[in-house]
C-alpha positions in Angstrom: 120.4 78.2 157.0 117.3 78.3 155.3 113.9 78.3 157.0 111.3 75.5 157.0 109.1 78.4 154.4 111.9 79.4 152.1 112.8 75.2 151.7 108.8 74.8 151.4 109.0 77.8 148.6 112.0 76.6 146.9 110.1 73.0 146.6 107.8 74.8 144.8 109.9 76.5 142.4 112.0 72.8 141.9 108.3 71.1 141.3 107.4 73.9 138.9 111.0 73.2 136.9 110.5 69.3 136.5 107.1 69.6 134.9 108.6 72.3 132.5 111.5 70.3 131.8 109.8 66.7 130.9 107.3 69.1 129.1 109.7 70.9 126.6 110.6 67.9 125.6 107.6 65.5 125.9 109.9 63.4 127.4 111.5 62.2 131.0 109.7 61.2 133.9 107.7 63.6 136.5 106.4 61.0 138.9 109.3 60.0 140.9 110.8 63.5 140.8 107.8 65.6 142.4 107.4 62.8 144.9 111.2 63.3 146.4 111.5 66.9 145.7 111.0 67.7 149.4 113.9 64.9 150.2 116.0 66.9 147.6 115.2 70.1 148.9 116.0 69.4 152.5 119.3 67.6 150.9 120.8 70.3 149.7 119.4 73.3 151.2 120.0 71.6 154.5 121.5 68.9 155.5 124.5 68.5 152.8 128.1 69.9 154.0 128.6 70.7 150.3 130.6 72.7 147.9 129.4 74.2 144.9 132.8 74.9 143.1 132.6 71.0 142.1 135.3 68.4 142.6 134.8 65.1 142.0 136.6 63.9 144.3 134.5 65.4 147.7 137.4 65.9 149.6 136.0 67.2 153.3 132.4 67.5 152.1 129.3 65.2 152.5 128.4 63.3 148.9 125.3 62.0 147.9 124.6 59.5 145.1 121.7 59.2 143.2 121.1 55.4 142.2 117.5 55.5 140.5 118.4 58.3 138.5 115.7 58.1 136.0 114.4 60.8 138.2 117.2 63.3 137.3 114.8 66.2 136.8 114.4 67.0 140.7 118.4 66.0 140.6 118.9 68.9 138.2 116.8 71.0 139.4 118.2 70.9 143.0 121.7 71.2 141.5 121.0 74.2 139.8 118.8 76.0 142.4 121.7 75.5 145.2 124.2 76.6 142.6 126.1 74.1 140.6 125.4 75.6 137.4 123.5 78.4 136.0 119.7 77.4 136.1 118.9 78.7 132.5 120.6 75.5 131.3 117.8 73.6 132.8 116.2 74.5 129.3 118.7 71.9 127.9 117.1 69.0 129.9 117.4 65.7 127.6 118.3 67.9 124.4 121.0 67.0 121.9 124.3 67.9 123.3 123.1 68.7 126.2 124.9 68.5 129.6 121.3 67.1 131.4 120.7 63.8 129.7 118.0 62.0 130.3 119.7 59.5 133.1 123.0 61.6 134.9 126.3 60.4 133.6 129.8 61.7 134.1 131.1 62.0 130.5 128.9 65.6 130.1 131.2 66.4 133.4 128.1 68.6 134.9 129.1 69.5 138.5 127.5 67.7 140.8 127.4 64.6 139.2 130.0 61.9 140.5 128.1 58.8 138.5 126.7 57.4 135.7 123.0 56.4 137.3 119.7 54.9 135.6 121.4 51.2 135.7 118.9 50.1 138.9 120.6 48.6 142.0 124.2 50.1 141.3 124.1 53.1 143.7 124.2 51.4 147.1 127.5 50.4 146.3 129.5 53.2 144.6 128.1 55.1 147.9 129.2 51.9 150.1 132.9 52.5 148.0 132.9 56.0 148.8 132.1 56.1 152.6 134.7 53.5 153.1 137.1 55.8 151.0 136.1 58.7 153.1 137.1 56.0 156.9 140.8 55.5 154.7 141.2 58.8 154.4 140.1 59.5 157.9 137.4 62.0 156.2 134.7 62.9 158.9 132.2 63.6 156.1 129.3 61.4 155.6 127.9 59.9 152.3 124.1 59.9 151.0 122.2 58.1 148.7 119.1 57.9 147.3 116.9 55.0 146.0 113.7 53.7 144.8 111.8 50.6 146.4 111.3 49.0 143.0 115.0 49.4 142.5 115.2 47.3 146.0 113.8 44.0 143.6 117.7 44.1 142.3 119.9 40.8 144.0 122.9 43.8 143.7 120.9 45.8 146.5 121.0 43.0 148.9 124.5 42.0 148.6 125.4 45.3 149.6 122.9 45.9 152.0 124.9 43.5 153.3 128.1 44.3 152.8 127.6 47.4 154.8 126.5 46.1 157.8 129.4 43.5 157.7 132.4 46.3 157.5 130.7 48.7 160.0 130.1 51.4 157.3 128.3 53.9 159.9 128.9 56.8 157.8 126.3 55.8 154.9 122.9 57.4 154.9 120.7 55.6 152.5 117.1 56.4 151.7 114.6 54.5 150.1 111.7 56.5 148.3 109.1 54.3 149.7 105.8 55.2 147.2 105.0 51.9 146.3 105.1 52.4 142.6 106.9 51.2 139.7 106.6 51.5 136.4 104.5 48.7 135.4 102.3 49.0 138.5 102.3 48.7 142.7 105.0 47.3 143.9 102.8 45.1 145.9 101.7 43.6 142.4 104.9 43.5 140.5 107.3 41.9 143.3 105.9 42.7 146.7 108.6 44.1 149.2 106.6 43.0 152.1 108.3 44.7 154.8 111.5 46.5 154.6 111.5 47.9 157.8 111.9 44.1 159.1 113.9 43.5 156.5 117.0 46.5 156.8 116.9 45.7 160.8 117.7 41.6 160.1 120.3 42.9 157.8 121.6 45.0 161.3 121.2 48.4 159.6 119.6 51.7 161.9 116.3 51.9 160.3 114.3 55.4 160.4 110.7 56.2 159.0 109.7 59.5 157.7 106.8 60.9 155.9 109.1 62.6 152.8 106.6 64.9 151.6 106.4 66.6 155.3 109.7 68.9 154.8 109.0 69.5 158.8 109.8 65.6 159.0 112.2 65.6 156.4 114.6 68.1 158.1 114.3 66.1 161.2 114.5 62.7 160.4 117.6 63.9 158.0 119.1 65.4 161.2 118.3 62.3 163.3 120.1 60.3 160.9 123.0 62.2 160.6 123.2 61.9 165.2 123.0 58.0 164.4 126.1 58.2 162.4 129.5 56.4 163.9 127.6 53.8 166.1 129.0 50.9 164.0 125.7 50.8 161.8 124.8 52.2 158.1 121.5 53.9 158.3 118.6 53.5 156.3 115.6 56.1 156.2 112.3 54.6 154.5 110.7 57.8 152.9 106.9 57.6 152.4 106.3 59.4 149.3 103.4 59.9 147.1 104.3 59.7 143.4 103.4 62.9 141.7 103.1 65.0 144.6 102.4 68.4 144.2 99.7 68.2 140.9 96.8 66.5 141.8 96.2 64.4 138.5 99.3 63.0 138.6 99.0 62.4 142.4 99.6 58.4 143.6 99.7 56.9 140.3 102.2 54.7 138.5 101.4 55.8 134.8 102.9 59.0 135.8 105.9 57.2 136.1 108.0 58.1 132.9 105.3 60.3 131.0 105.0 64.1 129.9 102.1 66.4 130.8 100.6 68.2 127.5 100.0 71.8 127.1 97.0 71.9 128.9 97.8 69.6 131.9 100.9 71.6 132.1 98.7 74.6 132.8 97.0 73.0 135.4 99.9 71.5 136.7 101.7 75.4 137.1 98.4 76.7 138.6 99.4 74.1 141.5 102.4 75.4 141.6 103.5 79.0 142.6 106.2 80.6 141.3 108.6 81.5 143.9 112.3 81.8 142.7 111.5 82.8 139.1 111.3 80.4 136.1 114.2 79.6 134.1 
């Protein structure tokens, strides 16, 4: 199991690879990625019971789901680093042909990938589908998913949010990438959230806090969550993040959101950034 330094170093090599990817192709979007990249880090370096010789279907190992999968840099990335394909193709990222398209779909059949993501509010619940496929099958494995608090403005959310709760589905882990941003602005401006904690708990879900760019907190609250499991409740973890993290001009902004860095901001971006597991 890796230590708290090599997960901090491999964060760094993960942020280095998203700005080099949405750079190469002056297209994709760095903000959300560098803000979760500790949650991703922790995820699978961690806290997933995974196997890198892919199968879709998971049989006896823990999935995770990425629903706002615009941010599919840190996704790739993550994949890559732990093993799931050779990191070189990282170079592909959102190219012709490529395997790494811009939002993850299935059809490329890159291991890792069990869905089509980008289409906001759907991922709660394919992962609600699959954790009550893993009770039928008496699996013991649990099921993660990721999403972003804008994505929470979708009805679909809700519905399954509810769902959940209603059918017992205690072996769900779902995280919320709580940085208050969206792409045309705050969330506070565009459709306020108000408060979510409140919100998850009158929906009868385990609620959890955790400051997601900590990886101290990260590990823990992840392994909290994981002790919470099988008590009748799905569990949701609201992740404080700070959109850009890592590169201090792109640090807490929403125009960050979906936009490339340019030669020389990638410089400055790097210099943030050591180089710990090699470039690709």
């Amino acid at each position: 199991m890796a230590s708290i330094q090599e997960l901090k170093d491999t964060a760094s090599q993960i942020r280095r690879d998203i700005v080099r990817m949405v750079h190469a192709v002056q297209s994709g979007h760095p903000g959300g990625s560098l803000g979760c990249t500790e949650f991703f880090t922790a995820l699978f370096f961690h806290t997933l019971k995974h196997n890198t010789q892919f199968a879709m279907d998971g049989k006896g190992e823990d999935l995770f789901f990425l629903s706002n999968g615009h941010i599919s840099p840190v996704y790739y990335s993550a994949l890559a680093r732990s093993g799931y394909f050779d990191v070189k193709e990282l170079a592909s990222f959102r190219k012709i042909n490529s395997r790494l398209q811009g939002h993850p779909t299935t059809h490329e059949h890159l291991p890792g990938v069990r869905i089509a993501s980008g289409s906001l509010g759907q991922g709660m619940s394919v992962a609600i589908g699959a954790a009550l496929s893993k009770k039928l099958n008496k699996d013991p494995q649990l099921v993660f998913s990721l999403h972003g608090d804008g994505e929470l403005q979708e009805g679909q959310i809700w519905e399954a949010v509810m769902f959940a709760a209603h059918n017992k589905v205690d072996n769900l882990i779902s995280t919320v990438d709580w940085n208050g941003q969206q792409i045309d602005g705050p969330t506070k401006k565009v459709l306020s959230l108000d408060d979510l904690h409140a919100k998850f708990e009158a929906f009868n879900w385990t609620v959890l806090e955790m400051n997601g760019n900590d990886m101290d907190d990260v590990i823990a609250t992840l392994d909290k969550a994981k002790s919470l499991t099988g008590q009748g409740k799905p569990i949701c973890i609201l992740m404080k993040t700070e959109m850009g993290k890592g590169v201090d001009f792109m640090e807490g902004s929403h125009e960050w959101h979906g936009i490339a860095p340019n030669d020389e901001q990638l410089a400055k971006a790097l210099a943030q950034l050591p180089e710990t597991l090699g470039d690709y």
